[in-house]
C-alpha positions, -999 to +999 in steps of 0.1 A: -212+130-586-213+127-621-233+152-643-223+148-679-248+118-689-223+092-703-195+092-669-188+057-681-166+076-710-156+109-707-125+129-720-108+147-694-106+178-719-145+179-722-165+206-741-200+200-740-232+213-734-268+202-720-297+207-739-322+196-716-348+223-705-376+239-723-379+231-761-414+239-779-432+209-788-467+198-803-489+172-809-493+162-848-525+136-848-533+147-885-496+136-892-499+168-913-459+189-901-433+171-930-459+176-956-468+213-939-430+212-939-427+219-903-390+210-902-382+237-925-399+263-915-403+256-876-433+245-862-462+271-865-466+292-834-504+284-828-493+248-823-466+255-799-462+246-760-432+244-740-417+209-731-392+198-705-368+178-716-359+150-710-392+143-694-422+123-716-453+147-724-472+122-700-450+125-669-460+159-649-424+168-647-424+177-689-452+204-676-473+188-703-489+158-679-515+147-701-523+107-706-540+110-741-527+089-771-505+109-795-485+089-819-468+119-835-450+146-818-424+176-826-396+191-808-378+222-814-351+247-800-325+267-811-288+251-812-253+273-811-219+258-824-198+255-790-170+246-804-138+272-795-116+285-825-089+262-819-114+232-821-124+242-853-088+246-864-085+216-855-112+201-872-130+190-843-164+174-850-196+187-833-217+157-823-259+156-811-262+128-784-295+114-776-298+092-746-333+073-759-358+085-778-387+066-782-395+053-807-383+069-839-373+100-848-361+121-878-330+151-868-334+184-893-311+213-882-320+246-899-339+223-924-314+202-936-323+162-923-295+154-905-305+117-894-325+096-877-331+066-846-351+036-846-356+020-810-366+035-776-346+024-754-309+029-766-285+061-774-279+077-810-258+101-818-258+125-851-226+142-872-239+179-869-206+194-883-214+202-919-247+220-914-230+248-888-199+247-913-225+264-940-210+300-946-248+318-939-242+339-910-257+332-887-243+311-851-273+293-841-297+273-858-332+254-856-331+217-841-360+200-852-373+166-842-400+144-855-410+116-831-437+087-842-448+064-808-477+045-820-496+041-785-508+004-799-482-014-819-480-046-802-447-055-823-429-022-811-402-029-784-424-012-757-416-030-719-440-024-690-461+007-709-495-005-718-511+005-747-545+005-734-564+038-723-560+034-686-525+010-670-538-017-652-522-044-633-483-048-642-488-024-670-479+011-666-483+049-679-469+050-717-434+072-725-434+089-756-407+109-774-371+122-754-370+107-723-330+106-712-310+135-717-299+154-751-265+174-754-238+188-779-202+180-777-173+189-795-149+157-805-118+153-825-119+144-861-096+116-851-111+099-822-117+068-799-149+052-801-172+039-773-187+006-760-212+016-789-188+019-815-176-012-808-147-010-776-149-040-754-127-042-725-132-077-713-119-079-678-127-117-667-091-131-674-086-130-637-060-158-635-042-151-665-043-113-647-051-098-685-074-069-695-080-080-731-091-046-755-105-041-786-105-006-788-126+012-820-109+043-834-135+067-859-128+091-878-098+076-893-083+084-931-085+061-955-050+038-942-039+062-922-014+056-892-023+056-852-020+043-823-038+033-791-022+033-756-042+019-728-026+027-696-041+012-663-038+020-623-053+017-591-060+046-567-034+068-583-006+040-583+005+033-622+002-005-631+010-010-666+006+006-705+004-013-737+002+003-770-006-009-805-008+008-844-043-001-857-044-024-884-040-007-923-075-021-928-094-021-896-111+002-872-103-011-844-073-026-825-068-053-799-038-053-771-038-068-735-028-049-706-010-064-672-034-059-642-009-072-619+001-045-591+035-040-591+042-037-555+005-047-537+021-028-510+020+009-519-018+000-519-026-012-479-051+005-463-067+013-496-077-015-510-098-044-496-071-070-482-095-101-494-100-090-528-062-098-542-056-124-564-022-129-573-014-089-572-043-084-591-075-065-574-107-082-579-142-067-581-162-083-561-200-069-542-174-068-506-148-047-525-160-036-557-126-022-567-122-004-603-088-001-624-087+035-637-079+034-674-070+061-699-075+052-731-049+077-758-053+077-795-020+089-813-021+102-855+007+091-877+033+116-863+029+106-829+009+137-813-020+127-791-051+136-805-074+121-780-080+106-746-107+089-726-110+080-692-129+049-679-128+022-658-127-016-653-131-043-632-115-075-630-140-104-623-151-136-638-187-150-637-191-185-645-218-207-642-204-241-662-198-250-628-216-290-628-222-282-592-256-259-598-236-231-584-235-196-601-201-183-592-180-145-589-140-152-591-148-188-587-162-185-557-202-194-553-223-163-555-258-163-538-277-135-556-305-119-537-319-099-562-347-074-563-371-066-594-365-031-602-381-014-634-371+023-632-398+043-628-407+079-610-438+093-594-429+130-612-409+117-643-417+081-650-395+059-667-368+092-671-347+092-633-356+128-617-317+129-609-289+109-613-280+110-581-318+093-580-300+065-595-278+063-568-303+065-539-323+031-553-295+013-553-284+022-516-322+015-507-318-021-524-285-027-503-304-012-471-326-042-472-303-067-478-308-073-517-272-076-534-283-069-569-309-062-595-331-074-625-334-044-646-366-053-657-380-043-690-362-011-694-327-004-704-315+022-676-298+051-677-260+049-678-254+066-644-273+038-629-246+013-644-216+045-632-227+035-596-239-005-596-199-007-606-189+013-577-215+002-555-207-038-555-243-041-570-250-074-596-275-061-623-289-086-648-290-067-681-329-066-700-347-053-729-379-039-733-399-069-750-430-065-778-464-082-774-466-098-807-442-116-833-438-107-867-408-101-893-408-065-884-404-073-851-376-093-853-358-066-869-368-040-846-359-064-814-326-072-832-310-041-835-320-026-804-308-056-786-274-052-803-271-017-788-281-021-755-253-051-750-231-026-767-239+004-744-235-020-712-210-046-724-176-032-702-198-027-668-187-055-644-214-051-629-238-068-651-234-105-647-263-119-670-282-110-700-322-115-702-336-110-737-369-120-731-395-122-703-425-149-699-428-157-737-441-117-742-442-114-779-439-155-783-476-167-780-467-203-796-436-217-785-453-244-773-456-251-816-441-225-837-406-230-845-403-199-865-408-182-828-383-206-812-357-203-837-360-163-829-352-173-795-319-194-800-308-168-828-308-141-796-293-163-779-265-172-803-262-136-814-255-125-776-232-150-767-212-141-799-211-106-786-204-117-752-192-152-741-180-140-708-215-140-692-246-162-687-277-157-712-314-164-696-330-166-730-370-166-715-374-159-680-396-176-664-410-204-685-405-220-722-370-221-723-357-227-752-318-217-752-309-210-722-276-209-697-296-210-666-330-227-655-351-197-642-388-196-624-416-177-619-436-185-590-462-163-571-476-186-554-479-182-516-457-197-488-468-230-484-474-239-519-443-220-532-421-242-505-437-272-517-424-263-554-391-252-544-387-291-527-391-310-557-372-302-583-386-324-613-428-319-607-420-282-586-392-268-602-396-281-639-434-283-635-456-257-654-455-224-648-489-204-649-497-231-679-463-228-701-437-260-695-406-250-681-386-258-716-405-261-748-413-296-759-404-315-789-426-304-820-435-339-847-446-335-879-484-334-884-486-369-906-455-385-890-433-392-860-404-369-876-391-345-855-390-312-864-376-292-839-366-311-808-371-288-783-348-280-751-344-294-717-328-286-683-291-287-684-277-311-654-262-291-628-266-257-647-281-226-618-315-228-606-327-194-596-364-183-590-362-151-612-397-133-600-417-146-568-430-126-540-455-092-551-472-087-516-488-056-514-504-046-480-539-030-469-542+004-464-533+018-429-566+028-411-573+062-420-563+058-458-578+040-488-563+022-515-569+030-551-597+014-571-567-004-592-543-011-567-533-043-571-503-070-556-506-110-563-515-116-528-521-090-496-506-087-462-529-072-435-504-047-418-464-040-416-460-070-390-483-098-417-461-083-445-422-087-432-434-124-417-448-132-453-413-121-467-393-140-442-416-169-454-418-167-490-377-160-489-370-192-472-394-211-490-372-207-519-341-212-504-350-243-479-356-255-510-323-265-514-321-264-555-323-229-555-288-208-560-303-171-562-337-153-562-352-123-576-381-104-551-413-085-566-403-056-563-380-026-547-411+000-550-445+009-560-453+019-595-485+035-602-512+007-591-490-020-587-483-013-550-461-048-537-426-032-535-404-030-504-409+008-505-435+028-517-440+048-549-418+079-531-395+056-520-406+057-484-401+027-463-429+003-459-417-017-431-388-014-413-354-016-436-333-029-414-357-061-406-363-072-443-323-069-442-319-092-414-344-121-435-323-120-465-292-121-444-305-156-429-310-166-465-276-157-471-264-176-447-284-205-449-280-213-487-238-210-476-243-234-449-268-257-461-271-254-494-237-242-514-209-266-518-181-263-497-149-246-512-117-235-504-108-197-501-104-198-544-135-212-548-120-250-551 
């Protein structure tokens, strides 16, 4: 079990320490602590209260648990160098990681600003080195932090929290300030960088049996000579090296490393027996097998100055198939997917544990769902640490704004860009999903200011990453898109009868938006100005959000006056049979290549998941298993073509 916060790259020689736990904190409505100069002289002990971090001030884990709107807040504790004696020798750097903050903060140690974050949902991480390296004395100093939420900023990245006074409906408590974990670490001067700093193993060259690395190296002198090594095996059986000197004039260097097994035979009994492919082990949900890699960084006389440890796995997604087929290792893939948007009864959006993390995903595999659509939130890493070695698909989301504007784009932008960065070498992601039901587009039906937004995401991903499909809107108004996706929450009957007919069902309009925007004409001609966007033939159907039953309160119990589920089953037995009937619905449909099921549990008033808010079943697991295992197999024998054992 993993317990530093970024397991997905770690150095074996790790010296780090958590600073989650109590920190002082206060509200600021008067916006009065930088010009009371607050982060120079601490904040003023009539204004203090003790915080928990990681947990927001309206979760009741922070022991704060108030739902009041606070758009300014402070943070403070007291900070210690941890670096030992030879790490200083060495010049090792000490480094302040933030797992998300929202929504921007300002970083003052001992009164000296340090740096700052813009964005809620991604990681940041701050030089700290010079202010401890000031000859004063003393060996800890004052970490201050100056947070700015604004509770109703409808152009501020903000997801599923609601920026009214009370959630309702699909909206949900706000998160303000830290709400992932905070440490210290100590790093080398010269030192590999992360996904974030721009290392991308890309692990899809299955046939050619190539890991293909760009691997960033920080810290480096002006010209200065290194190398990386990148040395790969597979359950403690070496499979190949390849080394390269970076580039004079870049900071980062690319290599490809053999995954072919030597001798596939030192592995039996360890590995899966179906998941070879030309001695090299695929990842796949049935045997989601992971190369270990260790990543070395050698200076210019050859002495190892750092390692990382990480893995990989080999798997291609492709979905340029002219079949309608979405396919793993060439193979088609039905995805049974479940809605899942992170949240806590105690902690909210934060996980309570990371071994929480864990425990959705096993309750998501418990009723037959084989992946997820991280909806609206980017999670946690761990959750990522265990889809890989879990065999669970995760489509990869942002937290979308409610209204367009130029400072909006910019905000979306750059968070955008980190989160792909954070989550780029997880094979477990197999689709990207900037954007959600035209939130924060109210006019693509006519703006093309909005639209072009739209395909620049689009363009901008798949320039970061052309190895996996991009759902640009989901649910409606496509505009540039890889796959055709669907909202429908509609009950059985009429949601079969829309899964049928794929032109007037299918591509019909969704809760009043067209499927793909329209052409837009000049107003005093027939010119066109933008042309708009269209199904691709034969590109994956997949009804991205359908289902939401909630159920009536068992007799003795009430509900809550704002519970609330798009349509209501009377008990357990009414709820599984509407699954089993919404679920093939969509798949007798026969146009259908995956599906994605409102949701895996309760949040707040929105009651319609599998489980409730505490994660305890609602119906039986093991019989919502068995109706997406006849979806399974009917979409294989009815619906998918018919291949080969590679997928021809």
């Amino acid at each position: 079990m993993p317990s530093y916060p970024r397991p997905d790259f770690q150095r074996p020689a790790l010296n780090w320490t958590s600073l989650d736990g109590s920190w002082d904190f206060t509200f600021d409505d008067g916006d009065n602590g930088q010009s009371q100069r607050w982060q120079h002289q601490g904040i003023p002990d009539d204004n203090k209260r003790q915080i928990k971090v990681p947990y927001a001030f309206q979760t009741p884990a922070s022991g704060i648990n108030v739902h009041e709107a606070h758009e300014v807040l402070w943070y403070e504790r007291t900070v210690s160098d941890i670096r030992t004696t030879e790490e200083r020798t060495k010049g090792n750097r000490l480094v302040l990681r933030f797992g998300a903050v929202d929504y921007e903060c300002a970083v003052w140690v001992d009164g000296q600003y340090v740096g700052g974050h813009r964005g809620g949902h991604v990681p940041f991480d701050i030089d700290v080195t010079d202010v401890f390296e000031l000859n004063d004395g003393t060996k800890s100093k004052r970490l201050t932090l100056r947070v700015r939420d604004s509770p109703t900023d409808l152009g501020q990245p903000r997801g599923k929290q609601y920026w009214g006074p009370v959630p309702e409906s699909i909206f949900y408590t706000p998160t303000s300030g830290i709400w992932l974990s905070v440490w210290l670490e100590s790093v080398p001067r010269l030192r590999l960088g992360s996904s974030s700093d721009g290392t991308v193993l890309r692990s899809d060259d299955i046939d050619g049996g190539q890991l293909h690395a760009k691997v960033a190296v920080l810290g480096r002198p002006v010209a200065a000579d290194c190398q990386v090594e990148v040395e790969a095996s597979l359950k403690g059986v070496s499979v190949s090296k390849a080394r390269q000197g970076l580039p004079r004039d870049k900071e980062s260097v690319s290599l490809d490393v053999d995954m072919h097994v030597p001798d596939p035979g030192l592995l039996k009994g360890k590995v899966h027996d179906e998941c070879w492919r030309n001695g090299v082990a695929l990842w796949a949900p049935e045997h989601p097998i992971l190369y270990d890699l260790t990543l070395r960084l050698y200076d210019a006389s050859g002495s190892q100055v750092d390692t990382v440890e990480t893995t990989t796995g080999m798997r291609q997604v492709s979905w340029q198939n002219g079949d309608g087929t979405f396919r793993l290792n060439g193979k088609p893939r039905f995805q049974t997917l479940v809605l899942d948007q992170g949240y806590w009864p105690e902690t909210g959006l934060t996980p309570p544990s990371q071994e929480a993390l864990k425990e959705d995903i096993e309750l998501a595999l418990k009723v037959g769902i084989n992946g997820c659509r991280k909806h609206q939130k980017v999670e946690d890493p761990v959750f990522f640490y265990w889809a890989d070695r879990l065999g669970f698909l995760v489509w990869g989301e942002m937290a979308n704004a409610y209204e367009f504007s130029d400072e909006y784009i910019s905000r979306f932008n750059s968070e955008w860009v980190e989160a792909v960065k954070r989550d780029i070498n997880h094979p477990s992601i197999v689709s990207w999903t900037p954007f959600n039901e035209s939130w924060g587009y109210p006019s693509l039906k006519d703006n093309i200011e909005q639209r072009n937004h739209i395909r620049s995401v689009y363009y901008l991903t798949k320039t970061l990453d052309p190895t996996r499909p991009i759902n640009d809107n989901c649910g409606w108004e496509h505009v540039s898109t890889d796959l055709t996706t669907y909202h429908d929450y509609s009950d059985s009957a009429e949601l079969a009868a829309t899964c049928a007919d794929f032109n007037t069902g299918i591509l019909g309009p969704k809760a009043d938006h067209s499927m793909f925007v329209g052409p837009i004409h000049s107003k005093t001609s027939s010119v066109v100005l933008d042309p708009g966007s269209q199904h691709t033939p034969n590109a994956p159907v997949i009804c991205s959000e359908f289902g939401g039953v909630n159920i009536v309160p068992a007799e003795g119990s009430t509900a809550g006056e704002r519970d609330w589920g798009y349509t209501t089953a009377s008990d357990p037995e009414d709820l599984l049979s509407r699954i089993e009937r919404l679920v093939m619905a969509v798949i007798k449909g026969g146009h259908s290549c995956g599906m994605v099921y409102t949701q895996l549990c309760d949040i707040e008033q929105e009651v319609n998941g599998f489980y409730a808010y505490d994660r305890r079943e609602k119906v039986p697991a093991a019989k919502v298993k068995a109706i997406f295992d006849a979806a399974h197999q009917y979409y294989y024998e009815h619906v998918a073509p018919k291949t080969d054992g590679d997928g021809n």
